[in-house]
C-alpha positions as CSV (number, residue, x, y, z in Angstrom):
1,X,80.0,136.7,57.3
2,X,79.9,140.0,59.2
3,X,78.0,139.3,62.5
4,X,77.5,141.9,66.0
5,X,78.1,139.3,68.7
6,X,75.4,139.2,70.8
7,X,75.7,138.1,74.7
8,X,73.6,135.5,75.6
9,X,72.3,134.6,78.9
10,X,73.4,131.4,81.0
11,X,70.8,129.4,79.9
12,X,71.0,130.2,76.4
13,X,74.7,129.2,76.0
14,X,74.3,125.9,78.3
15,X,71.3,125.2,75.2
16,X,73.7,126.2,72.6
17,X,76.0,124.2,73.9
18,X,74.1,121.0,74.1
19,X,72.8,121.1,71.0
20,X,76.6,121.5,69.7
21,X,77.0,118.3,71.9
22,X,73.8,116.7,70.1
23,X,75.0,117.2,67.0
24,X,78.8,116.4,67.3
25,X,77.0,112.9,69.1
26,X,75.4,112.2,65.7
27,X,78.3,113.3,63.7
28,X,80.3,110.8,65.8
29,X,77.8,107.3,65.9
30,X,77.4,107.8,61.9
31,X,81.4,107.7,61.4
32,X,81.7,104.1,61.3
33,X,78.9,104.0,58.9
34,X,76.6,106.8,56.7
35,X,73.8,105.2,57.9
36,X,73.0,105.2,61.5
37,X,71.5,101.7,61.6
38,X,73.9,100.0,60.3
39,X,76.5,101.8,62.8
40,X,74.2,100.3,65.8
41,X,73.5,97.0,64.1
42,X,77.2,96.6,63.5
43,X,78.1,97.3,66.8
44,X,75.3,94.7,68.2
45,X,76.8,91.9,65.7
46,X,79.9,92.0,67.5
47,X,78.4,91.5,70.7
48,X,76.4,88.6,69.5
49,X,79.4,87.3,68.1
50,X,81.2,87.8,71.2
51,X,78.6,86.3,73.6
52,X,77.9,83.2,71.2
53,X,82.2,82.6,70.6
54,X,82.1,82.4,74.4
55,X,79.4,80.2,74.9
56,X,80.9,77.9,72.5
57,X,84.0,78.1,74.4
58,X,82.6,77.1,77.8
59,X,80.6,74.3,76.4
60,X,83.6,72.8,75.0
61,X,85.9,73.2,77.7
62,X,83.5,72.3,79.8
63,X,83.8,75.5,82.0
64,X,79.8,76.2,82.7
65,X,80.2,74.5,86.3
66,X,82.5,77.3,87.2
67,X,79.9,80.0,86.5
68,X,77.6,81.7,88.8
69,X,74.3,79.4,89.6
70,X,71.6,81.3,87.3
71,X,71.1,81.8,83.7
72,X,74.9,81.1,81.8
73,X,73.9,83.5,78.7
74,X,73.4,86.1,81.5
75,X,76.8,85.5,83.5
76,X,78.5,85.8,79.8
77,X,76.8,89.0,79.2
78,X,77.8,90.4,82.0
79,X,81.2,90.1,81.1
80,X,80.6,91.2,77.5
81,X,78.7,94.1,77.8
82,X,81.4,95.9,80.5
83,X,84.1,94.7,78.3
84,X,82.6,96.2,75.3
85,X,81.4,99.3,76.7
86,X,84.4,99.9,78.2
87,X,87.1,99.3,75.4
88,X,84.4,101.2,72.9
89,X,84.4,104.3,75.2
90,X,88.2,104.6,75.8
91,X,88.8,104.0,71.8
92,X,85.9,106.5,70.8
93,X,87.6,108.8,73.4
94,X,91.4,108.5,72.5
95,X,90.3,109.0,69.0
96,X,88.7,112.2,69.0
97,X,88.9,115.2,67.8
98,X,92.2,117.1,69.0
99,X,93.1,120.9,69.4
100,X,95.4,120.1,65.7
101,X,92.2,118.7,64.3
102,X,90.4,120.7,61.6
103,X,87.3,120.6,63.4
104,X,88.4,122.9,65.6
105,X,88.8,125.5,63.1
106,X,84.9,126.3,63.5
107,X,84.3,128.7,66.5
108,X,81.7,126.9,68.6
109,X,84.0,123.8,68.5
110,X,86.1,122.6,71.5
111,X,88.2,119.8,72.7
112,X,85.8,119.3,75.5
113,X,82.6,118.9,73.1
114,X,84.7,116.5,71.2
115,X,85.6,114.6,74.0
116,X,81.9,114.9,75.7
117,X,80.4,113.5,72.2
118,X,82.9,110.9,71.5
119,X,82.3,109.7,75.0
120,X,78.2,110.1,75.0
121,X,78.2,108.5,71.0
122,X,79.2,105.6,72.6
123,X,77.4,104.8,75.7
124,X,74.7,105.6,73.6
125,X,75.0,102.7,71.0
126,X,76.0,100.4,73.7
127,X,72.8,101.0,75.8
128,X,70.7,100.3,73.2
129,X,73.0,97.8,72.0
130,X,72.7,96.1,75.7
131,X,68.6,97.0,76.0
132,X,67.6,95.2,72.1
133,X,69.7,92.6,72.8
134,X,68.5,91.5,76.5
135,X,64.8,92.3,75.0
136,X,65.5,89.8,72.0
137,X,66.7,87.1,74.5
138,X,63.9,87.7,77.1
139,X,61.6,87.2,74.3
140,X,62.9,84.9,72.3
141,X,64.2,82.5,74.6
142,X,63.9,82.8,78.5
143,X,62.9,85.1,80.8
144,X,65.5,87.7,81.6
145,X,65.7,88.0,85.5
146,X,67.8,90.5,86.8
147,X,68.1,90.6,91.2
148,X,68.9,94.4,91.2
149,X,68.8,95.8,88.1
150,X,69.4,99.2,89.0
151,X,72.8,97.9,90.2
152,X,74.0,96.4,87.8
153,X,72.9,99.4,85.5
154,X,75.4,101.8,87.4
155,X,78.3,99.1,86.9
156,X,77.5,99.6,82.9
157,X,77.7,103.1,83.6
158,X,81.1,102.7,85.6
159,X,82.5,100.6,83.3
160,X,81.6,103.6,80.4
161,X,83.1,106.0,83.0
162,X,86.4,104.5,83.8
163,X,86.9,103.9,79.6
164,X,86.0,107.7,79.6
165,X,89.0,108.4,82.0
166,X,91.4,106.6,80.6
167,X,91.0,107.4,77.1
168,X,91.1,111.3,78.4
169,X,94.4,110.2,79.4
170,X,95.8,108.6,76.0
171,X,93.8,111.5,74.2
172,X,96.1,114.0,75.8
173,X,99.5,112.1,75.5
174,X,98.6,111.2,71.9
175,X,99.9,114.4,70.4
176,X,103.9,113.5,72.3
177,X,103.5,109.6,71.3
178,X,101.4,109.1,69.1
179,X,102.8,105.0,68.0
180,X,103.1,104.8,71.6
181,X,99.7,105.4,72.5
182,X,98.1,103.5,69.7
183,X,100.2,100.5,70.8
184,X,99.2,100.3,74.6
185,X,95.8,100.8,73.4
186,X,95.8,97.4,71.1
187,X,97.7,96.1,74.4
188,X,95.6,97.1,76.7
189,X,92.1,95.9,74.7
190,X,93.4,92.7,73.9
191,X,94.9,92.0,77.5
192,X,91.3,92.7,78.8
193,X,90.2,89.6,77.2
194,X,91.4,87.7,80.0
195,X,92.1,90.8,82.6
196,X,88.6,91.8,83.1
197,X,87.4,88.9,84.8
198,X,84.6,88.3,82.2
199,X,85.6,84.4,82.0
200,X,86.1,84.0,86.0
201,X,84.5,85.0,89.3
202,X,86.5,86.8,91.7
203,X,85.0,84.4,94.6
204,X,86.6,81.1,92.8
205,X,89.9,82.5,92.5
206,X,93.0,81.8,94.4
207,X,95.0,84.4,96.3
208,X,98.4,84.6,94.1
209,X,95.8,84.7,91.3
210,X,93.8,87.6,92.7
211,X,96.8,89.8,92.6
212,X,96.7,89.5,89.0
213,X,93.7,91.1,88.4
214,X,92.9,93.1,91.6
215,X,94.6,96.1,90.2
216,X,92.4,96.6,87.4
217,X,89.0,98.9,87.7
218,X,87.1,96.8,85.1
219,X,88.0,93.5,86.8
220,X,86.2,94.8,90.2
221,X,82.9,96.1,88.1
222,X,82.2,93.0,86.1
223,X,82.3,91.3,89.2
224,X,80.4,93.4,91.1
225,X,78.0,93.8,88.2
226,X,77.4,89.4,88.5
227,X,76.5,90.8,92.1
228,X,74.2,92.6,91.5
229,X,72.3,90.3,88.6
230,X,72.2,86.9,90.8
231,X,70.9,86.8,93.9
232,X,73.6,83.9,94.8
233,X,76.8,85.6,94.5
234,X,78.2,87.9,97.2
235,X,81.3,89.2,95.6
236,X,83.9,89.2,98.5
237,X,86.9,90.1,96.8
238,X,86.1,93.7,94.5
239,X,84.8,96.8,95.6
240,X,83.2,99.3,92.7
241,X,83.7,102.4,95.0
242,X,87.9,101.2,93.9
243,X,86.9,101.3,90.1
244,X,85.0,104.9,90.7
245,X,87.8,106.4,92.7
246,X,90.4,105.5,90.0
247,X,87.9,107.2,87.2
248,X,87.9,110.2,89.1
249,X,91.7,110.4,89.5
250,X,92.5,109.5,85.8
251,X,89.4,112.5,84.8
252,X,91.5,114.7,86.8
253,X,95.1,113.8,85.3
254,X,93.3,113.5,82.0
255,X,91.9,117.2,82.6
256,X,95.5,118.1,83.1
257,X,97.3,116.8,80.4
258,X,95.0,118.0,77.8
259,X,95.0,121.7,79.3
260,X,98.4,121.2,78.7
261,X,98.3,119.8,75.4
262,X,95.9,122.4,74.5
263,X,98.1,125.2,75.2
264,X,101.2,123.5,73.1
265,X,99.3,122.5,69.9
266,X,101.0,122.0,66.7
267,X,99.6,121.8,63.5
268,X,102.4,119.1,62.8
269,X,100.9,116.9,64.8
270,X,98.9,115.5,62.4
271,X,101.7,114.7,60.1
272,X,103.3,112.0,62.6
273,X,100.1,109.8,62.5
């Protein structure tokens, strides 16, 4: 109870710290389920699901001509793993801890290690999700072959970035509207069915269409991503460096608005969820 602070060097708090971090990253990929497993193998289900509802759709539509010339189960996954990892990273961010949040009551605990954990809990399980899953096919089926690999790794990790941004933003603007915040997330996840790109190439589209979809980040990385996995698509018409410039400006106003929020905290906040 009664303690003599002690100060610590730089390197001992940066430890301290990421071991707060460590364990706030368990605390967060077990929330969905006690036991950790489970939380993964949940989250892998509904990728499975989501690659083999696809499938099924192309094949009945007949859409599998319009794909990239290469392995169709790989052109779908391309779609599905950005999409997932994106959506999981901006709801795991915009539902994290806040400065009204009882957590914080404990003194090591911050917004930002909240934020950092939430964001780091779930690349994590979608990594592994993304590594045991390609691994199963490669094994189980074909030969998983990949043109730059590397590549289309740091359009996952884009993809996790920009769903990092933007949930920073809805995290701080939660606390002012909190209905209106929920409801453009469920808007904005479900509109990215189609948005992202993860049915279409960029290449294959019209002009007037292209407008549609130009604007969003996660449209320009999926495509870019199918880029980098088949040696036979040049994407013309995206450009990642767009997607990573508007991550960094929605970090930054992010940043901002939960300084802000910070410094305005209400425990009543919590009674208007």
């Amino acid at each position: 109870m009664f303690q003599t602070a002690r100060p610590k060097s730089g390197f001992a708090t940066a430890l301290a710290l990421f071991e707060l971090i460590y364990h706030s990253i368990v605390r967060s990929v077990r929330k969905s389920h006690g036991n950790a497993f489970m939380a993964i193998g949940t989250n892998m289900l509904q990728v499975i699901i989501f690659v083999l509802a696809f499938y099924v759709m192309f094949s009945v539509l007949g859409l599998r001509g319009a794909a990239v010339r290469g392995d169709f189960l790989i052109y779908i996954m391309t779609g599905i793993f950005l999409y997932m990892t994106h959506v999981k990273t901006l709801s795991a961010v915009a539902g994290s801890e806040g400065p009204s949040s009882p957590m914080m009551k404990h003194a090591p605990m911050n917004t930002i290690i909240a934020i950092a954990s939430a964001a780091l809990g779930a690349l994590y399980i979608q990594v592994l999700s993304l590594f045991v899953i390609l691994f199963g096919y490669h094994v189980a089926f074909t030969p998983v072959e990949i043109d730059d690999p590397v590549g289309a790794f740091g359009m996952v990790m884009i993809a996790w970035f920009t769903g990092l941004a933007l949930g920073l933003v809805l995290l701080a603007l939660k606390p002012w509207f909190p209905t209106g915040v929920n409801v453009f997330t469920q808007i904005y996840q479900r509109a990215n069915m189609i948005a992202s790109g993860k049915m279409f190439v960029a290449n294959s589209l019209p002009g007037f269409m292209l407008a549609m979809f130009d604007w969003n980040p996660l449209f320009h990385v999926i495509d870019q991503a199918r880029g980098f996995s088949f040696i036979n698509y040049n994407p013309r018409y995206s450009d990642w460096e767009y997607a990573l410039l508007v991550g960094v400006v929605l970090v930054v106003i992010g940043m901002m608005g939960e300084f802000y929020t910070r410094r305005n905290t209400s425990a009543s906040w919590y009674a208007r969820r």
